[in-house]
C-alpha positions as CSV (number, residue, x, y, z in Angstrom):
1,X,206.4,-1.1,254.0
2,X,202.8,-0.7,255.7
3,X,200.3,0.6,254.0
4,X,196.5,0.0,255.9
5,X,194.5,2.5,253.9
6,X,192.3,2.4,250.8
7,X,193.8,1.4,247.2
8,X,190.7,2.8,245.8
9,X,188.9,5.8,247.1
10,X,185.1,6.0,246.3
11,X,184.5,10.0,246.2
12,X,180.9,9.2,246.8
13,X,181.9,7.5,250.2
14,X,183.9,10.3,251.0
15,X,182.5,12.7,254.1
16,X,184.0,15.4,253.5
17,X,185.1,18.0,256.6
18,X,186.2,21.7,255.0
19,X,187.9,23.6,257.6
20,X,187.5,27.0,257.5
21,X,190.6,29.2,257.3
22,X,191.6,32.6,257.6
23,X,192.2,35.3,254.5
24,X,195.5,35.2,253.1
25,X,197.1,37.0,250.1
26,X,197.0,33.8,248.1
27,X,193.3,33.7,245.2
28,X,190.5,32.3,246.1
29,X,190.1,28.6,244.4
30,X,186.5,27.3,243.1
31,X,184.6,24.5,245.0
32,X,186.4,21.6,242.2
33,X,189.7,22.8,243.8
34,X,189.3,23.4,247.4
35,X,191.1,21.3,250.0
36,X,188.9,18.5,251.9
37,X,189.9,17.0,254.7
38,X,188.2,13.9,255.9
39,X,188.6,12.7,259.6
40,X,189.4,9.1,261.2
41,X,187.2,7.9,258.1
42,X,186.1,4.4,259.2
43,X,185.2,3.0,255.4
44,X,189.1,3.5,254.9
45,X,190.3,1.2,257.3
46,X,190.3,3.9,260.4
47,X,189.6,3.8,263.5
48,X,187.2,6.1,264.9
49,X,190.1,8.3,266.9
50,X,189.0,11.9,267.6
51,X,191.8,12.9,265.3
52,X,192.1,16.6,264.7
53,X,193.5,18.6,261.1
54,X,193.6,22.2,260.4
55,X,195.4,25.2,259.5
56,X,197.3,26.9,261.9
57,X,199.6,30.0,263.2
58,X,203.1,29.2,263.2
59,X,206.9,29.1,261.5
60,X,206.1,28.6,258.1
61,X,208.0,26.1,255.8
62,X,210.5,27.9,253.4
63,X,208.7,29.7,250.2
64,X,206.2,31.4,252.0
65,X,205.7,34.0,254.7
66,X,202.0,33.8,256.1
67,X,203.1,32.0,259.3
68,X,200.4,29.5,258.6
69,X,201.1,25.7,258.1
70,X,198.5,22.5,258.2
71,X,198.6,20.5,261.5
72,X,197.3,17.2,262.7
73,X,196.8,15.4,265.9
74,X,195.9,11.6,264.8
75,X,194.4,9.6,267.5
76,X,195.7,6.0,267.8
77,X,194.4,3.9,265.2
78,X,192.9,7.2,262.9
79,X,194.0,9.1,260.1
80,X,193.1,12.3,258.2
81,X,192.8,11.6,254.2
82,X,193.4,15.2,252.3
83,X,192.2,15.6,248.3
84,X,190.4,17.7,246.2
85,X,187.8,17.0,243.6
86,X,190.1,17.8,240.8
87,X,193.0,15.7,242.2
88,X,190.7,12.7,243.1
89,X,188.3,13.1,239.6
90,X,191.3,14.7,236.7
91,X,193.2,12.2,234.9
92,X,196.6,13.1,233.3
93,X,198.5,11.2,231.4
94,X,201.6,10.0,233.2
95,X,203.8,11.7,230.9
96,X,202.2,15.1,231.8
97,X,202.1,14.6,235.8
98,X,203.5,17.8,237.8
99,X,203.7,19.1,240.7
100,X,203.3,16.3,243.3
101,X,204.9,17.4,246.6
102,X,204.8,18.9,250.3
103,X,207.3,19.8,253.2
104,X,206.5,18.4,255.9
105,X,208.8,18.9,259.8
106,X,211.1,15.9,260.2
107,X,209.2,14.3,262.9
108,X,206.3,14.5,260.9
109,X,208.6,11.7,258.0
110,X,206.8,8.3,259.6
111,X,207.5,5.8,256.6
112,X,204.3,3.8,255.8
113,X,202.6,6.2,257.8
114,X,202.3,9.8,256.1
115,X,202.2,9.9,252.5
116,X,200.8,10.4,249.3
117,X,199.4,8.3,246.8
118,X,199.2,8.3,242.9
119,X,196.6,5.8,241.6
120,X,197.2,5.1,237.7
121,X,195.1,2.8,235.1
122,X,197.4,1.7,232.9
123,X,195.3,-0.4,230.6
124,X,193.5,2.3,228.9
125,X,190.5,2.2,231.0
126,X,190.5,5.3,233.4
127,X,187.9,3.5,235.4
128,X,190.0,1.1,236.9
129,X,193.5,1.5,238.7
130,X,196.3,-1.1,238.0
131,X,199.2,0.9,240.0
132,X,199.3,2.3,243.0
133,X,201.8,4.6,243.5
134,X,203.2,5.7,247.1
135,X,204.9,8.7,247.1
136,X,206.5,8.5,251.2
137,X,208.7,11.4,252.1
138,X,210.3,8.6,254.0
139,X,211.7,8.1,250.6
140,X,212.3,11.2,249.1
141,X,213.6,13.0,252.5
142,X,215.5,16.2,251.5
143,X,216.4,18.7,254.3
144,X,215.5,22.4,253.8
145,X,216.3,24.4,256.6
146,X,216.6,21.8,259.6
147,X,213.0,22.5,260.7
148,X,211.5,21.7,257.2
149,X,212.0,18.7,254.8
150,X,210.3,18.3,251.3
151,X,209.5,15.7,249.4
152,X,209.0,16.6,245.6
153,X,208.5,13.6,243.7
154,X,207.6,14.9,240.1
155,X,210.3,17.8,240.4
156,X,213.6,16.2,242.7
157,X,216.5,15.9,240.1
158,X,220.1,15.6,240.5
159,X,220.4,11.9,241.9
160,X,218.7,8.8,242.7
161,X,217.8,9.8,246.9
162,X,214.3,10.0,245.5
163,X,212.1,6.7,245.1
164,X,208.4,5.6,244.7
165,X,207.0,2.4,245.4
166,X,204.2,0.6,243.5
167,X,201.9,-0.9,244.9
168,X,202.0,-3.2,248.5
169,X,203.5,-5.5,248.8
170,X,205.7,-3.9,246.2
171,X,206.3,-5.2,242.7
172,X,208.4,-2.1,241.5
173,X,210.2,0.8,242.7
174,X,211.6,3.9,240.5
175,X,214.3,6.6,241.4
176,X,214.9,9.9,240.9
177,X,218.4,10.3,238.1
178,X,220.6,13.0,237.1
179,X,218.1,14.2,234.4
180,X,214.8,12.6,235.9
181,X,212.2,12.5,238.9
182,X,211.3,9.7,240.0
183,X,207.7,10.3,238.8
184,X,208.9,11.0,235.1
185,X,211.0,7.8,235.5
186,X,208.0,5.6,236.3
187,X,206.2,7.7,233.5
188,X,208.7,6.5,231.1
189,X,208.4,3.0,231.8
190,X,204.6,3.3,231.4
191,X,203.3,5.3,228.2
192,X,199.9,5.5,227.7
193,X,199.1,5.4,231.4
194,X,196.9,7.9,233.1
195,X,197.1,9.4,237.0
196,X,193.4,9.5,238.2
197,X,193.5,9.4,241.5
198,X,196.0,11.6,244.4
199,X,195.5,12.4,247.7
200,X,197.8,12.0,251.3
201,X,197.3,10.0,253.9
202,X,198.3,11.0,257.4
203,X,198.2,8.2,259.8
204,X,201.5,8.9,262.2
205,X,199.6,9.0,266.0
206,X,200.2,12.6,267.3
207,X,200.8,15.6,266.1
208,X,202.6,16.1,262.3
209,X,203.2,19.2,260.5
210,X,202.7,20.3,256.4
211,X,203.2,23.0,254.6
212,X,203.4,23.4,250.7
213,X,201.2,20.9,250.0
214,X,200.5,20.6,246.0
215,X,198.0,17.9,245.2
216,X,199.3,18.0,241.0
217,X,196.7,19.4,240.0
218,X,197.7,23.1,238.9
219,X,197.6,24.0,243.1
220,X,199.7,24.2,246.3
221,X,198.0,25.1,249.9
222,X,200.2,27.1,251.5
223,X,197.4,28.6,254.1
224,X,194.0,27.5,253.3
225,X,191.5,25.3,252.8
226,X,190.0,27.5,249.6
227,X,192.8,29.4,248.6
228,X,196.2,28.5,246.9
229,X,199.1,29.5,245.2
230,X,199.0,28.3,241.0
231,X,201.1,25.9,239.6
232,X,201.4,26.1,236.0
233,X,204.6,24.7,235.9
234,X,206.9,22.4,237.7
235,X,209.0,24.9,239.1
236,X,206.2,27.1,239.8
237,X,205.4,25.1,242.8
């Protein structure tokens, strides 16, 4: 599986591009949990592209009904990097890990390409990340309506079509069970680890769709930039 982008994210590197968006019935969130979006950023291994990312009018993914949903046009070679300071600065203990997810159209499923990632230390210093998780709807592919997939990796139960991948190359990998996501099964092989980094990756040349997108940090963008639906609970979101 190829992953080209960053294992570690400095936040301080980061330069961040906040697209404005349009009012929608979903609250306001504070500056901590707004959406950032940064653009063919060359410190993480892209290539200066002319890429393009931003909210815009169209069918909406199962869930919700604002006819909005998060589009990109990746240049060859670019990327778009999406966080927030709260998913990219809070750390959780493994154990305690929700809501890490998004549907996504199925040419938009590029393995190695788009995807989220889940940086964990598991040696008791949160300073320093020992796993890196890589949470590819690839690998967790479950259809919703035809036009939308989603890929719920704290929250798929049932059987084992869901799977992360640590690290690259990869040393581990850990499914989703009857009773288990695949998140809480990683979780349970690793007490006493914390997340403290997640944020997605979209590298796929051309144009992919989102919608749904919840970071695990208590949010899902469903239309905006700066506001988003809570998550308070798994199956909140």
């Amino acid at each position: 599986m190829t992953k080209r982008l960053m294992a570690v994210l400095g936040v301080t590197a980061l330069a961040m591009l906040i697209f404005a968006a349009a009012a929608s019935a979903e609250p306001k969130v504070n500056s901590n949990q707004r959406l950032r979006v940064q653009i063919d950023p060359n410190q993480s291994g892209c290539a200066t592209a002319d890429s393009t990312a931003g909210w815009v009018t169209g069918q909406d993914a199962p869930g919700d009904s604002n006819s909005r949903l998060f589009q990109t046009d990746v240049g060859s070679g670019g990327c778009v990097v999406l966080f927030s300071n709260a998913s990219f600065n809070w750390h959780i203990a493994v154990g305690n890990q929700r809501n890490l997810s998004l549907d996504l159209t199925p040419a938009s499923i590029a393995l190695g390409l788009n995807y989220m990632v889940a940086e964990v230390s598991t040696d008791g210093n949160n300073s320093t990340t020992e796993d890196t998780l890589f949470l590819d709807p690839a690998n967790c592919d479950h259809n919703v309506n035809g036009t939308w997939h989603r890929a719920d990796f704290t929250g798929y139960i049932g059987d084992a079509s869901c799977t992360i991948v640590v690290n690259s190359p990869e040393t581990a990998t850990y499914s989703s069970s009857a009773t288990r996501s695949a998140f809480a099964n990683y979780a349970a092989a690793h007490p006493g680890a914390f997340v403290i980094h997640r944020y997605v990756v979209i590298a796929k040349s051309g144009v992919s769709r989102f919608d749904r997108i919840a970071l695990g940090v208590g949010k899902m963008y469903i239309s905006a930039n700066t506001r988003a639906q809570s998550c308070p609970t798994e199956a909140s979101c």
